[in-house]
C-alpha positions as a Python dict, from the first residue, in 0.01 Angstrom:
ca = {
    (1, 'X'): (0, 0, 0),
    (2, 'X'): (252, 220, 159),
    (3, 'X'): (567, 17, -9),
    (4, 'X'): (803, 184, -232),
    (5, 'X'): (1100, 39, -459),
    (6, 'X'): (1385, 218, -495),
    (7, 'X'): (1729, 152, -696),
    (8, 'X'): (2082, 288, -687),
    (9, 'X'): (1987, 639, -815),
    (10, 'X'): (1672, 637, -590),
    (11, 'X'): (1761, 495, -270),
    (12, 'X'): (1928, 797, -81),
    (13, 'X'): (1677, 1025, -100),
    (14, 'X'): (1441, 735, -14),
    (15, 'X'): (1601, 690, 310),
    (16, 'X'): (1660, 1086, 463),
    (17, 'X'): (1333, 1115, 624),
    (18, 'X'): (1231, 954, 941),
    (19, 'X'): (1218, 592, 988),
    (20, 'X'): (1267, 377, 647),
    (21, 'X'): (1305, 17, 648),
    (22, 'X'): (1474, -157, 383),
    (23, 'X'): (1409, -481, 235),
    (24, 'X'): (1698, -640, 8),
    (25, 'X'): (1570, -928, -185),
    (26, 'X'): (1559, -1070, -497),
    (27, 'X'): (1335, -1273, -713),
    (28, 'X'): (1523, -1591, -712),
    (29, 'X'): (1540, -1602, -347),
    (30, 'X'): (1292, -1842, -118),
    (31, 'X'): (1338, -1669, 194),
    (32, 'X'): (1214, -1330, -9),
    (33, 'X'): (914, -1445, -163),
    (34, 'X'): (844, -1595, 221),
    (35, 'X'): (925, -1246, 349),
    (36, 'X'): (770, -1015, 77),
    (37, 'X'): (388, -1054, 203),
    (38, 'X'): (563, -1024, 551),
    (39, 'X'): (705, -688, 500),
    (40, 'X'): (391, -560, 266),
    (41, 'X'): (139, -642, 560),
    (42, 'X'): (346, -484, 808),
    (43, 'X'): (382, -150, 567),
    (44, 'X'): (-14, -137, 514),
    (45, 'X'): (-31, -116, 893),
    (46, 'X'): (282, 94, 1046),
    (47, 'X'): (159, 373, 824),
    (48, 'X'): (397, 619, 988),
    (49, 'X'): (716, 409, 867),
    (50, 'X'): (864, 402, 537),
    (51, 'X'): (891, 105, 411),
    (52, 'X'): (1125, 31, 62),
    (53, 'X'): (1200, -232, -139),
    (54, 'X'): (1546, -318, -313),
    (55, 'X'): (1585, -583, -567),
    (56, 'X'): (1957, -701, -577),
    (57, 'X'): (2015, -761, -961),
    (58, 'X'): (2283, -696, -1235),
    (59, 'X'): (2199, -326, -1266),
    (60, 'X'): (2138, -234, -871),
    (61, 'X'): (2510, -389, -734),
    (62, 'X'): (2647, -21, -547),
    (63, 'X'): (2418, 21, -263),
    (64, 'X'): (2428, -347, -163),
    (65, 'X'): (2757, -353, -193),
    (66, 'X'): (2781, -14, 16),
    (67, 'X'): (2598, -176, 298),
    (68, 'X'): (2817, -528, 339),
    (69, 'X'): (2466, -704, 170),
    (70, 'X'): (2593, -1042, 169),
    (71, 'X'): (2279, -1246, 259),
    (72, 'X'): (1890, -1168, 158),
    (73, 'X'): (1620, -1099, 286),
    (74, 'X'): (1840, -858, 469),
    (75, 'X'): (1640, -500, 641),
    (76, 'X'): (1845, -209, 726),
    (77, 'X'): (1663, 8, 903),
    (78, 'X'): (1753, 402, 862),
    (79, 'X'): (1626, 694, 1064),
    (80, 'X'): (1648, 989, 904),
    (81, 'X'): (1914, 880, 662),
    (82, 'X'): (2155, 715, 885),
    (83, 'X'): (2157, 373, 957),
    (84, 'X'): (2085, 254, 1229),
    (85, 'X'): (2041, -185, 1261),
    (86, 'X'): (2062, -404, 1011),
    (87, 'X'): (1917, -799, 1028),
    (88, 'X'): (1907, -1077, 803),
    (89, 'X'): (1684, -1388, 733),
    (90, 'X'): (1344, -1394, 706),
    (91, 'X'): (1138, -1287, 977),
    (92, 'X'): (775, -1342, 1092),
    (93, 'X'): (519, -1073, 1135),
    (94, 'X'): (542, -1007, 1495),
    (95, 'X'): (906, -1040, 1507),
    (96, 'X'): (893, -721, 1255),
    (97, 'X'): (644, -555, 1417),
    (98, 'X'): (865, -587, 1754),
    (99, 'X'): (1148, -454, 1615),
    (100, 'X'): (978, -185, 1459),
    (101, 'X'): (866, -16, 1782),
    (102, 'X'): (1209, -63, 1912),
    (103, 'X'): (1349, 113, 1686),
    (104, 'X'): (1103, 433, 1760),
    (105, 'X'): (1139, 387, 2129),
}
């Protein structure tokens, strides 16, 4: 499994290098537990994409807040630490996968 999970200390330096998707989620939320198999999948397959995982809770509120997170599952997608498109709601496999090789093209 290629997923990683990062936190407020973490996440920086787990976006700098090359392409990093970034799933915001939480444990309470539907649409994330739909999404969370979604996003895995996708991460055992796009090997050459990093894909991390951010739990919005009590102790992680900066970067989420840093980033306008106002609705989950939201992915920001960074290349090379910069952002570079953010969407929100829960999407489907192929949908991912689609915007995936947009974003490298």
């Amino acid at each position: 499994m290629a997923l990683k999970h990062a936190n407020d200390e973490t996440f920086d330096s787990m976006i700098q290098n090359g392409l990093t998707l970034v799933d915001f989620w939480a444990s309470w939320c539907g649409p994330c537990q739909m999404f969370g198999p979604i996003f895995e999948n996708v991460s055992d397959e796009k090997t050459d994409v990093n894909f991390v995982k951010f739990e919005i809770d009590d102790v992680n509120r900066r970067t989420p807040a840093r980033f306008g997170i106002r609705s989950i599952p939201s992915v920001l997608a960074f290349k090379d630490g910069e952002l570079k498109e953010a969407r929100t709601g829960l999407m489907d496999e192929e949908t991912l996968i689609k915007w995936i090789e947009e974003l490298k093209g």
